[in-house]
C-alpha positions as a Python dict, from the first residue, in 0.01 Angstrom:
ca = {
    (1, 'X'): (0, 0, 0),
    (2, 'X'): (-133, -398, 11),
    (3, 'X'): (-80, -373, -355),
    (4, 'X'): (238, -324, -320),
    (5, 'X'): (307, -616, -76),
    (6, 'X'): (177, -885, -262),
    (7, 'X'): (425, -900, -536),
    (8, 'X'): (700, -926, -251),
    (9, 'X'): (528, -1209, -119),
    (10, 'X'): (524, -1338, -488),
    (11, 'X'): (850, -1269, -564),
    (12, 'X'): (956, -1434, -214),
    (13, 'X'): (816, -1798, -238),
    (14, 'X'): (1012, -1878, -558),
    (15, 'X'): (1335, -1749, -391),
    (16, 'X'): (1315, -2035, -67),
    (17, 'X'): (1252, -2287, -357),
    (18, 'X'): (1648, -2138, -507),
    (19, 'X'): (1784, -2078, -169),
    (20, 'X'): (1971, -2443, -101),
    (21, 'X'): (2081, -2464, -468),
    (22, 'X'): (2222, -2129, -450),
    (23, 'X'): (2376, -2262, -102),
    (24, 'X'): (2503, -2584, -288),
    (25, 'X'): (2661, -2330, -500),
    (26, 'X'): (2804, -2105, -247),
    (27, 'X'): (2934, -2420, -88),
    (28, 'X'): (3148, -2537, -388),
    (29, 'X'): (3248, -2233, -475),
    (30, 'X'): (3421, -2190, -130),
    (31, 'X'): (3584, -2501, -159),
    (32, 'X'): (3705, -2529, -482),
    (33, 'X'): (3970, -2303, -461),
    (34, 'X'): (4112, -2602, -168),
    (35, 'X'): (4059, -2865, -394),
    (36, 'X'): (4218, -2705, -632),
    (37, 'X'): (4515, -2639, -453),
    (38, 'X'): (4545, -2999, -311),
    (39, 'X'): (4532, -3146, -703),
    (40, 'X'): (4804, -2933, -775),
    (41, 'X'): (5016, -3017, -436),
    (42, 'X'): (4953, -3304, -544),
    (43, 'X'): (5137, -3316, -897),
    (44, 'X'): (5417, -3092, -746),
    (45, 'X'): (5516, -3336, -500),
    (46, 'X'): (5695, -3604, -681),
    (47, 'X'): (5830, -3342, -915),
    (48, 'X'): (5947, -3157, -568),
    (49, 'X'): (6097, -3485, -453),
    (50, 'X'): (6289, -3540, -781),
    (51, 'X'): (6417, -3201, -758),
    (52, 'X'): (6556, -3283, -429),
    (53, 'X'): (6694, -3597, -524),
    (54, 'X'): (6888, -3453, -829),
    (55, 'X'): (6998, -3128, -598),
    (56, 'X'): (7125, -3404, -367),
    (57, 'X'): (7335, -3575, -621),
}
């Protein structure tokens, strides 16, 4: 049975060293999508406004 445990503890240590970069990860990953949608909010606006300007005319 303490055989067993060991290689958990192994396999542990290496995993708290990956933990934050994995977190990083998680991070950007959840907030790309926003960016994402602000770049392209971005670009549609003018092209938005023009479309109301030429409806208005």
């Amino acid at each position: 049975g303490q055989v067993a445990v060991q290689p958990g503890q192994v396999a542990v240590s290496p995993y708290a060293q990956v933990a934050p970069m994995q977190d990083i990860g998680t991070l950007l990953t959840s907030i790309m999508p926003l960016i994402m949608m602000i770049m392209v909010f971005m670009m549609l606006k003018p092209m938005l406004a023009g479309m109301a300007e030429a409806a208005k005319s």
